[in-house]
Rosetta silent file (secondary structure, phi, psi, omega in degrees, C-alpha in Angstrom):
SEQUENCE: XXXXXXXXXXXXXXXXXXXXXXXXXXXXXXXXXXXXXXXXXXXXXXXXXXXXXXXXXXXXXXXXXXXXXXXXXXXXXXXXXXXXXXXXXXXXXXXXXXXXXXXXXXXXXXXXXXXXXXXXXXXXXXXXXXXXXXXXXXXXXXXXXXXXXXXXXXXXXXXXXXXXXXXXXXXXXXXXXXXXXXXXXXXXXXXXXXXXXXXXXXXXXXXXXXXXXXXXXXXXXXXXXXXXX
SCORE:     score description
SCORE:     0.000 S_00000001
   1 L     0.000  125.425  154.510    0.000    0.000    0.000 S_00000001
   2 L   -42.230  154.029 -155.337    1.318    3.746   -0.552 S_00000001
   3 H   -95.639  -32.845  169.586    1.935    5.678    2.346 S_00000001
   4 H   -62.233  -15.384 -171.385   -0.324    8.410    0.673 S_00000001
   5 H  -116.854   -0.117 -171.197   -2.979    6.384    0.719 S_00000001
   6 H   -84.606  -32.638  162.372   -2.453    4.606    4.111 S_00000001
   7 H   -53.871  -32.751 -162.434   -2.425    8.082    5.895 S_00000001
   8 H   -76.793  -64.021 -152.112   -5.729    9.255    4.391 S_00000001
   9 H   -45.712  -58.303  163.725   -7.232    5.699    5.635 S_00000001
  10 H   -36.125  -23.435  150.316   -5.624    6.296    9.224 S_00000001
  11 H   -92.706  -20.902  169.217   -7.289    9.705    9.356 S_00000001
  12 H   -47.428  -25.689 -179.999  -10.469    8.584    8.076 S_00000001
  13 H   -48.980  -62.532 -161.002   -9.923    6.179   10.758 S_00000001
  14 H   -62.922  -41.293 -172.983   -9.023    8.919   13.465 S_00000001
  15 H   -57.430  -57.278  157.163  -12.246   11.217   12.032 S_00000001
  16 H   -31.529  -68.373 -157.720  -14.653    7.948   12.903 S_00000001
  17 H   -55.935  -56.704  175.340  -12.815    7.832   16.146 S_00000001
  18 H   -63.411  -28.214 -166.417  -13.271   11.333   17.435 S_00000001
  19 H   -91.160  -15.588  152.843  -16.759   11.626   16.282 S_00000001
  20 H   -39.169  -84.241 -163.238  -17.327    8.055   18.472 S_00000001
  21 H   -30.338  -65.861 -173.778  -15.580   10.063   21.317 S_00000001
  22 H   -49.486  -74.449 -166.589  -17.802   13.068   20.704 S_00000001
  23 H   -81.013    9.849  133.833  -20.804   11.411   21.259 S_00000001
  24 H   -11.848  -87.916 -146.449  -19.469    9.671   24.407 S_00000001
  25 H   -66.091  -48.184  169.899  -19.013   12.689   26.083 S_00000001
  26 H   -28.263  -87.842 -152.122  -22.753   13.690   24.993 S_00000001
  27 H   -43.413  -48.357 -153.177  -24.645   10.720   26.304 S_00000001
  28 L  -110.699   32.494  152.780  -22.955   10.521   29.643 S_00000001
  29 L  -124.378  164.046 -170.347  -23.168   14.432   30.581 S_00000001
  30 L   -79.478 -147.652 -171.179  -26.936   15.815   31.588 S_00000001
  31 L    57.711   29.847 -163.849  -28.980   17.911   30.444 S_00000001
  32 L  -115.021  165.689  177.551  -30.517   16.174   27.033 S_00000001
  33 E  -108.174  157.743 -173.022  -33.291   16.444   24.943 S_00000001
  34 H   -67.108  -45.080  175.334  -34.910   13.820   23.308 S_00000001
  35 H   -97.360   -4.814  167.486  -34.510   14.479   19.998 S_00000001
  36 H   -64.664  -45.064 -177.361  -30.923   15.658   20.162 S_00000001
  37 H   -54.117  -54.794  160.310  -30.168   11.746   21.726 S_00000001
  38 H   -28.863  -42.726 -165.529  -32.421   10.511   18.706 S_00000001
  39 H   -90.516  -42.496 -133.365  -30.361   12.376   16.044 S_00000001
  40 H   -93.425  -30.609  168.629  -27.453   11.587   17.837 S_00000001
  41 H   -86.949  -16.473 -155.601  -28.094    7.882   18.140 S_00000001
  42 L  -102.443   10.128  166.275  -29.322    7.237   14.559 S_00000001
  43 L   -78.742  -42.958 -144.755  -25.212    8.701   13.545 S_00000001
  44 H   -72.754  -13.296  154.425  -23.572    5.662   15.415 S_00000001
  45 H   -51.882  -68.310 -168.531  -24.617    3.194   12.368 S_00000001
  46 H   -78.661   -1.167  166.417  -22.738    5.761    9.635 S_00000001
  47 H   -60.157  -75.255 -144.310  -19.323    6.361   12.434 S_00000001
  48 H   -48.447  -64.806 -153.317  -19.196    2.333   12.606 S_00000001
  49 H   -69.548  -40.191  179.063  -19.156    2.016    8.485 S_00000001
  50 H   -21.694  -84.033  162.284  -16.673    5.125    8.426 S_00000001
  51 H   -20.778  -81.173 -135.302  -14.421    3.059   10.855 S_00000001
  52 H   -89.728    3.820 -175.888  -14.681    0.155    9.936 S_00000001
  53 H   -87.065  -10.040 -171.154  -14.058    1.007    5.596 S_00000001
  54 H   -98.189  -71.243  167.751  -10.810    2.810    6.526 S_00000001
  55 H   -64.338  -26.099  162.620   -9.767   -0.315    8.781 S_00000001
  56 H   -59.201  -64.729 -163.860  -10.667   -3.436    6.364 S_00000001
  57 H   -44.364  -58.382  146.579   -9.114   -1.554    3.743 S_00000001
  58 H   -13.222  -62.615 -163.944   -5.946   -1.511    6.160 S_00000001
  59 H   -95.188  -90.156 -171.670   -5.905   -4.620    7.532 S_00000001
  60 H   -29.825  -35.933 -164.703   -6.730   -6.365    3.607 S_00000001
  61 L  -107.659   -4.563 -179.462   -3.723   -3.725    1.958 S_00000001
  62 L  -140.696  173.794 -159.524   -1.054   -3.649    4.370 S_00000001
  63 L  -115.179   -0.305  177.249    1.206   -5.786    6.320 S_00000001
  64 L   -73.855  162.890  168.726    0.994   -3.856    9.693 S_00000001
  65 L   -78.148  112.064  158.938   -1.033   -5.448   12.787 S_00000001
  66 L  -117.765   41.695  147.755   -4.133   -3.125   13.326 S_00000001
  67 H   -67.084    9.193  165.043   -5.884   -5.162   15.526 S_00000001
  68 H   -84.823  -26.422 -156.947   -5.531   -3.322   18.501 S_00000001
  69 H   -80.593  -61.475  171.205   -6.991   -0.327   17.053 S_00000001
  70 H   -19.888  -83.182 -176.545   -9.992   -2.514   15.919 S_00000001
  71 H   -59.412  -27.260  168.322  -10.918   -4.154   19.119 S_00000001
  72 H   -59.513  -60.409  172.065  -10.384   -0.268   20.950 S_00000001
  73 H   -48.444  -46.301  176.800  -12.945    0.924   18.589 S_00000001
  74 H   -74.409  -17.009  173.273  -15.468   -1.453   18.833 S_00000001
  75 H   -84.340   -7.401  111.883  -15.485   -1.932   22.568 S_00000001
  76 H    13.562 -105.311  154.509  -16.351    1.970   22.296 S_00000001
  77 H     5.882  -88.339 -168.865  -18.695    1.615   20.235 S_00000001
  78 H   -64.836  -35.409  179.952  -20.580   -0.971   21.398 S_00000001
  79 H   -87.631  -41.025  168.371  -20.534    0.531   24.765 S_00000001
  80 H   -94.236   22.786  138.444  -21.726    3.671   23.864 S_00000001
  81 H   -28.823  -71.235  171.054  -24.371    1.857   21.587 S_00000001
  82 H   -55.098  -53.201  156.055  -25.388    0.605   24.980 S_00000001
  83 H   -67.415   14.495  159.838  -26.074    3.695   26.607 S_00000001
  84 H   -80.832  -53.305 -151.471  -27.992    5.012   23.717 S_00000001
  85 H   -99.576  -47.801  154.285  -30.145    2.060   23.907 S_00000001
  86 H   -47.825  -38.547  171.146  -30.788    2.194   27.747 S_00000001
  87 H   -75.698  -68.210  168.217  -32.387    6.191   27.562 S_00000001
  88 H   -18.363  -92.798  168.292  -33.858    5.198   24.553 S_00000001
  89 L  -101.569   76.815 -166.797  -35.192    1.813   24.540 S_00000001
  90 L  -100.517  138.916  172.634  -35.138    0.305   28.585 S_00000001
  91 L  -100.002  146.406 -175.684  -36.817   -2.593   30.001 S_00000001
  92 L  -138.207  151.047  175.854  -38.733   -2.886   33.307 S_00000001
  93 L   -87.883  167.291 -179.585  -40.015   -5.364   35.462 S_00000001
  94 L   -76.205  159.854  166.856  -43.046   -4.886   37.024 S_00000001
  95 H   -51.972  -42.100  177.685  -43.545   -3.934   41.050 S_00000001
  96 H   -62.778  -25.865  158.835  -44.837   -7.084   41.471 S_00000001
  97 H   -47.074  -75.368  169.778  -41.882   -8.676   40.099 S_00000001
  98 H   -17.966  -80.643  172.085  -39.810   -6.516   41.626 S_00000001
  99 H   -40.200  -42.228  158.692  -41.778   -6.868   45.105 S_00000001
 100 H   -31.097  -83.627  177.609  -41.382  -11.068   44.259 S_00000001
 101 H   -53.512  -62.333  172.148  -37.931  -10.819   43.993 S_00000001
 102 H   -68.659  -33.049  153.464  -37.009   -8.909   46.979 S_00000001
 103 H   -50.360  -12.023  177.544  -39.445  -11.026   49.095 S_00000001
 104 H   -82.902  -57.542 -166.057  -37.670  -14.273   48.088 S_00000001
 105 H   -45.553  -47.258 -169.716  -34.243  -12.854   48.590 S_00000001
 106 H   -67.353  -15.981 -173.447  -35.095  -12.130   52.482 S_00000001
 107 H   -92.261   -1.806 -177.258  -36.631  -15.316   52.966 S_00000001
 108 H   -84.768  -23.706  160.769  -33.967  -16.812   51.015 S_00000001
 109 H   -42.266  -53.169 -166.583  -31.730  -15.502   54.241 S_00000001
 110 H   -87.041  -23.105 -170.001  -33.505  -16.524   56.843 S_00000001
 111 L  -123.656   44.684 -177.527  -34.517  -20.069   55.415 S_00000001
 112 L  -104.308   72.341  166.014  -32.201  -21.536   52.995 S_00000001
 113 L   -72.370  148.344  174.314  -33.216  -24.694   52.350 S_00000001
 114 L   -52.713   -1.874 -165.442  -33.532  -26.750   48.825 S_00000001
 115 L  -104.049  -39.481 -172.103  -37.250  -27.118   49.249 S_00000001
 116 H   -61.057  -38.325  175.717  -37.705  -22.540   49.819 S_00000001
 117 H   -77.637  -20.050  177.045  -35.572  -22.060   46.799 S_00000001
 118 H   -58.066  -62.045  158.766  -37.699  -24.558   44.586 S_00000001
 119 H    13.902  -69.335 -158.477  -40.414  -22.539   46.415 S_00000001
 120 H   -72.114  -25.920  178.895  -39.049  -19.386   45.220 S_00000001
 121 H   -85.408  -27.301  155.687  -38.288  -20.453   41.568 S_00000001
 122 H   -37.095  -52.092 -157.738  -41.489  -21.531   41.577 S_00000001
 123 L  -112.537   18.052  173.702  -43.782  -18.241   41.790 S_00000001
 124 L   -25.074  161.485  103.141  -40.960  -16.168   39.347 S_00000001
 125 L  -101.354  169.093 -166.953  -42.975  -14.028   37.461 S_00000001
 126 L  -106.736  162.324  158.998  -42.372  -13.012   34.381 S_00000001
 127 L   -46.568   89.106  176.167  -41.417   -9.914   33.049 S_00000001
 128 L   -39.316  139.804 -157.086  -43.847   -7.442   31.564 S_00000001
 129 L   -90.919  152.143  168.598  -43.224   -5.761   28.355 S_00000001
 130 L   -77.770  142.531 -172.320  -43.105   -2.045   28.458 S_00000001
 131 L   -81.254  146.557 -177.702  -46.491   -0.919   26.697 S_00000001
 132 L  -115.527  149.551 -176.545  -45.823    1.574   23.513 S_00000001
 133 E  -134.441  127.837  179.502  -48.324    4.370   22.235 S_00000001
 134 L  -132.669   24.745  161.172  -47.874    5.986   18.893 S_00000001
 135 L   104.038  -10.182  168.979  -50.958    8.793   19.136 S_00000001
 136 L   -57.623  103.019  175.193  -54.098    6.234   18.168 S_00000001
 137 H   -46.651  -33.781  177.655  -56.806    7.570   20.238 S_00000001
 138 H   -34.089  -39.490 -158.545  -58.301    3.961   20.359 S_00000001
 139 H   -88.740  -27.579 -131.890  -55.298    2.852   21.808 S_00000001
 140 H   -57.639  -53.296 -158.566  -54.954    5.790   24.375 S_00000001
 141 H   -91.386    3.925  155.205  -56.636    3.569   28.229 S_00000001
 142 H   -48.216  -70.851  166.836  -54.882   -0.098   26.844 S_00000001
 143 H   -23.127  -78.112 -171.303  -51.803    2.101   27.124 S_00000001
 144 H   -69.615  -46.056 -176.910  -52.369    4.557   29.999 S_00000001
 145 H   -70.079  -12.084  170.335  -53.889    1.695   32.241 S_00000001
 146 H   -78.814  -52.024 -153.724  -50.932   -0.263   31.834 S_00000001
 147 H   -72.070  -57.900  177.746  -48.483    2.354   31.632 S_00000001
 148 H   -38.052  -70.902 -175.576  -50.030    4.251   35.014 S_00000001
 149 H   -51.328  -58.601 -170.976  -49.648    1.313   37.011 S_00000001
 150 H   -56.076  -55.895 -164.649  -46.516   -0.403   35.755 S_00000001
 151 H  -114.434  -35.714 -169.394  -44.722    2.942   35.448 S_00000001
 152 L   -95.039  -36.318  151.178  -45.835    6.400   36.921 S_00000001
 153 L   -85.249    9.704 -175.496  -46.829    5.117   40.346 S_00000001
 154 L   -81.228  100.784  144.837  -43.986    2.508   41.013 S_00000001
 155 L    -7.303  -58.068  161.173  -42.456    3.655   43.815 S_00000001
 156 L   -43.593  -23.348 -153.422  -39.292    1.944   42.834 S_00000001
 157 L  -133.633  146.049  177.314  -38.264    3.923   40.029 S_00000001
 158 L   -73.157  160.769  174.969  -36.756    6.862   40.076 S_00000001
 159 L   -93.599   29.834 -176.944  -38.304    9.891   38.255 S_00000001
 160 L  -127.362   22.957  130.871  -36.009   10.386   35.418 S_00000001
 161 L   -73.517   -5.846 -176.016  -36.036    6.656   35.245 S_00000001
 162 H  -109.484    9.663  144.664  -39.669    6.951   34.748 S_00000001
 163 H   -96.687    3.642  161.640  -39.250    9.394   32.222 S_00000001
 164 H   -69.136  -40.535  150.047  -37.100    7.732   30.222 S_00000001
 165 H   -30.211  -92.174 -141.527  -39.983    4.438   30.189 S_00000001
 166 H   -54.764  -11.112  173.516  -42.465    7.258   28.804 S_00000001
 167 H   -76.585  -46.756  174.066  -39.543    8.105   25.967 S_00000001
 168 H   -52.563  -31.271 -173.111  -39.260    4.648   25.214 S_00000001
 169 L   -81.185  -24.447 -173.027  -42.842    4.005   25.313 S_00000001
 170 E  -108.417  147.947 -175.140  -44.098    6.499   22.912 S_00000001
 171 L  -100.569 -177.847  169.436  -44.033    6.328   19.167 S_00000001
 172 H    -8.250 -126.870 -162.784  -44.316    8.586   15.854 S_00000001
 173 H   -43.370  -63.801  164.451  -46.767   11.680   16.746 S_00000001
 174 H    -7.312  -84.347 -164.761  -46.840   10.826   20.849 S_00000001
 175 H   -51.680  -19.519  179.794  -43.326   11.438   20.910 S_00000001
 176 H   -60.167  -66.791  136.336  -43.429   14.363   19.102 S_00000001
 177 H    33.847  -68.346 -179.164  -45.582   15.674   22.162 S_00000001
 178 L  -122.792   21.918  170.155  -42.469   15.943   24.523 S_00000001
 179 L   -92.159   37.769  162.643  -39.611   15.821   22.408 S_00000001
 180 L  -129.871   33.649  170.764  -38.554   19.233   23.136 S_00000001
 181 L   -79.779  152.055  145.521  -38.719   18.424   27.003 S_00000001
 182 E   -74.281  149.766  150.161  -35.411   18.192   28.521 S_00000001
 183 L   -58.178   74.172 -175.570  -34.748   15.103   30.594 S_00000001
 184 L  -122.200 -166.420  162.413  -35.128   16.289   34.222 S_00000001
 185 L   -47.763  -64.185 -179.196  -36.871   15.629   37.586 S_00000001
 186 L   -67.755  -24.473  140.024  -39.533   18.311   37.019 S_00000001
 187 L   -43.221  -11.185 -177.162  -40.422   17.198   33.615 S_00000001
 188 H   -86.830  -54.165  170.387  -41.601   14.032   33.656 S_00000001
 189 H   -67.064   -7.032 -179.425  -44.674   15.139   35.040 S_00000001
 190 H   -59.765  -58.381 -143.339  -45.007   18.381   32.677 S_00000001
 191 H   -75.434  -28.727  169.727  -44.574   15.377   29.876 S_00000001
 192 H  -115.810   24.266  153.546  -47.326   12.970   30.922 S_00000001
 193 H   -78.584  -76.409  176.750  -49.647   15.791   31.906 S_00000001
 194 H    -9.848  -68.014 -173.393  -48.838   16.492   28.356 S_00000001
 195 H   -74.870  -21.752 -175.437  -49.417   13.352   26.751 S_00000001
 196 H   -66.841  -83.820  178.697  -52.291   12.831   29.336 S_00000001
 197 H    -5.491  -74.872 -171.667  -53.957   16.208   28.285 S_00000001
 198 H   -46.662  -59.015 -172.807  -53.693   15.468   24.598 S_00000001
 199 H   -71.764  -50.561 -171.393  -54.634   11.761   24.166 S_00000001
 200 L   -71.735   62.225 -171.009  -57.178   11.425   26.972 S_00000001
 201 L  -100.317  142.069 -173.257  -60.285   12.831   25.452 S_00000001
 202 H   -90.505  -24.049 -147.140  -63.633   10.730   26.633 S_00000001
 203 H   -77.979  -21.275 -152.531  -65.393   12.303   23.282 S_00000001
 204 H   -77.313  -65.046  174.980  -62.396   10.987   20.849 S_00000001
 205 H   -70.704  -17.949  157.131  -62.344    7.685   22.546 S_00000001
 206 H   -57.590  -40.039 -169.425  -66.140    7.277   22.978 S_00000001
 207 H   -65.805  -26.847  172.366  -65.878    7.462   18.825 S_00000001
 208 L   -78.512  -18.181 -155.402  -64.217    4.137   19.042 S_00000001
 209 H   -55.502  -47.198  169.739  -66.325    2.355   21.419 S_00000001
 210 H   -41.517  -46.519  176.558  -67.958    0.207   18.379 S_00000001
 211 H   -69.852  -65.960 -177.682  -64.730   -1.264   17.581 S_00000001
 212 H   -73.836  -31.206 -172.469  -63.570   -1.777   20.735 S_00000001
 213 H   -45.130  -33.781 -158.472  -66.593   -2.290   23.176 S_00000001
 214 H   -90.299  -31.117  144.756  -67.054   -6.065   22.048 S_00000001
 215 L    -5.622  -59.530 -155.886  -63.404   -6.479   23.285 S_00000001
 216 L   -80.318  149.136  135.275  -63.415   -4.814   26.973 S_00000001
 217 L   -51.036 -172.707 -162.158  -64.248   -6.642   29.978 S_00000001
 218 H   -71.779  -69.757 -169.429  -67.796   -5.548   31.664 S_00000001
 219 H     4.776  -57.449 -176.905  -65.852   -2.725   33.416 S_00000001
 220 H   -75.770  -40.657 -171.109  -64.362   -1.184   30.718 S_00000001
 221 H   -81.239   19.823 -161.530  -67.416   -1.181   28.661 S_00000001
 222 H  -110.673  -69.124  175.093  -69.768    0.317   31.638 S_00000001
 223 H   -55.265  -36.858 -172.209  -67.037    3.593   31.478 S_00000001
 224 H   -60.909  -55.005  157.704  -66.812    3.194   27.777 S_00000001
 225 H    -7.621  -70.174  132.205  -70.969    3.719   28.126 S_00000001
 226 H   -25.552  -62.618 -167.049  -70.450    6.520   30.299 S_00000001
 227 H   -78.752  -11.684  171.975  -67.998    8.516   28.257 S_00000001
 228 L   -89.261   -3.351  158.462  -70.288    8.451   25.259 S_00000001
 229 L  -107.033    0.000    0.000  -72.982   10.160   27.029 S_00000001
């Protein structure tokens, strides 16, 4: 390989590398908005081919070892991939899970025999999927009745872990909704008064009731009843 052309790859390389770096230091300082982390995550796909078309070409055209370089970038990468993917898209168990779990472990303390942990392995539950919304009024109480419970009163979670659920949770129009909230403490409730405001119309969702009514338990359909008068 020419040395003219092995320097350009090696800065194309370095040029990947910094712009990696750069959005490092983003994710893991405060203060973000939603859709800067959006724009910010949907780059780390064209760094990676940058990267890695500079180093094949390298590694295929020359006789030096860059496999050091390699494995530094991608364990990078990959890691701040990961933390992209946690604000974004995070999973949660439910309280009862939760509640489950920490009730075994003390009793796995005080009692730990083979018969308490079969016991305990026994009554797992499983994990509940976080519910998603993308602006269908139709959709609005599956969502919010799930969502309420699961997410906005669990004690457990902190509250810029529970606004990060409601980023994760919401789709296309929804999201639009808050995405020029920052991610703080005091915001999470501006943001699902917000989506609460918007979505939660009895008139909008009464308009649905045909479709959905033969669906609902009695419950649901007794309130669905209600909100259309």
């Amino acid at each position: 390989m020419e040395n003219t052309r092995r320097q350009q790859l090696i800065r194309q390389r370095a040029v990947a590398k910094a712009s990696l770096t750069r959005k490092q230091t983003f994710i893991e300082t405060g203060d973000r908005k939603l859709n800067d982390i959006q724009v910010r995550f949907d780059e780390l796909p064209n760094i990676f081919n940058k990267f890695e078309g500079a180093q094949s070409e390298l590694e295929l055209s020359d006789d030096a070892d860059y496999s050091v370089e390699r494995q530094q970038f991608e364990d990078q990468y990959f890691e701040v991939k990961a933390k992209f993917n946690e604000l974004l898209f995070p999973v949660v168990d439910s309280p009862r899970t939760r509640h489950s779990s920490s009730q075994s472990s003390l009793s796995g303390r005080r009692n730990v025999s083979p018969r308490s942990h079969a016991s305990s392995a026994h009554i797992k539950l499983t994990i509940i999927p976080l519910p998603t919304y993308d602006g269908d009024t139709c959709h609005w109480l599956q969502f919010s009745d799930t969502f309420e419970p699961l997410i906005v009163n669990n004690s457990t979670l902190s509250i810029v872990q529970k606004f990060h659920y409601l980023i994760a949770s919401l789709r296309n129009e929804a999201k639009d909704v808050i995405s020029n909230l920052q991610i703080t403490n005091e915001n999470f409730l501006v943001a699902w008064q917000l989506v609460t405001q918007r979505y939660n119309n009895k008139r909008l969702i009464a308009i649905c009731m045909p479709s959905i009514y033969v669906k609902c338990p009695k419950p649901r359909r007794e309130m669905l009843h209600h909100c259309a008068n």
